[in-house]
N, C-alpha and C positions, 0 to 999 in steps of 0.2 A: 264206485266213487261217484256215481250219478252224475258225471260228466264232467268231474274235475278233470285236471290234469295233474295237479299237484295236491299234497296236503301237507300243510305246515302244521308242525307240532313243538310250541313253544317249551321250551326250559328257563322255570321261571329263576327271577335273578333280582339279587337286594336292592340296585341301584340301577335303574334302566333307563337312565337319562336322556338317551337317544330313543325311546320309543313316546309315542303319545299318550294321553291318558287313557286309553280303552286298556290295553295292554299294560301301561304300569299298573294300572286297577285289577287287572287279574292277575297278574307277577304277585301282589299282595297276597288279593286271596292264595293263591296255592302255596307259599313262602309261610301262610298266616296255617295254612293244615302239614307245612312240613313235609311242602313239595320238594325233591331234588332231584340233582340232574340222573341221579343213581335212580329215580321211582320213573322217570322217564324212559329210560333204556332198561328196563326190567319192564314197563307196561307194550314199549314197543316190541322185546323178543317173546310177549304172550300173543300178540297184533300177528304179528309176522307169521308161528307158529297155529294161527287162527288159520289166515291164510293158506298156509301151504296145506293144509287138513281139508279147508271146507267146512270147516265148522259152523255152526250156525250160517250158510248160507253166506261166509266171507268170502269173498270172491279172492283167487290168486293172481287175477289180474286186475288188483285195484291200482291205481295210481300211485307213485313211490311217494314217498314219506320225504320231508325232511327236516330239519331238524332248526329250530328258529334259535339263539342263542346269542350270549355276550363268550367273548374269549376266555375273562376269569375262570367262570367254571370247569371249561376244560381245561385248561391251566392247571388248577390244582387238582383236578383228577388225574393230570397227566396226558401229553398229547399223543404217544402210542396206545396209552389204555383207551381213552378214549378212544381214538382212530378204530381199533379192536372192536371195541363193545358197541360202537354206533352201526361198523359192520355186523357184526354177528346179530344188531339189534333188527336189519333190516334200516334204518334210516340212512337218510345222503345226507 
């Protein structure tokens, strides 16, 4: 993690009215390629899975993940499944 301590990995989202513009500006872009919070937590449990291998060189002691977000999304994914799949993805 080259001396993080955290890393934040946003799930982008239609209407992000409490962030600024750097962040509504890339909620667009990945929204505009048909980013979701489902391609999120499928990229994290290949991340995670990276990790615990050593694959390339990924360290198992990187810094924990977690997860930047509005409520809606998990809302309509459901907040067990969600809860689930964020755990099984590796993020907090």
């Amino acid at each position: 993690a080259a001396g993080a301590d955290v890393i934040e990995v946003g799930v982008p989202y239609s209407d992000p009215l409490a962030d600024g513009p750097t962040i509504q500006e890339a909620a667009a872009r990945a929204l505009e390629k048909g980013v979701t919070l489902e391609d999120v937590l499928a990229m994290l449990t290949k991340l995670k899975q990276r990790r615990e291998s050593g694959v390339d060189g990924a360290a198992s002691e990187m810094a924990p993940i977690v997860m930047f977000t509005y409520y809606n999304p998990i809302l309509k994914m459901g907040i067990d499944t969600f809860c689930a799949r964020a755990k099984e993805s590796g993020g907090l």
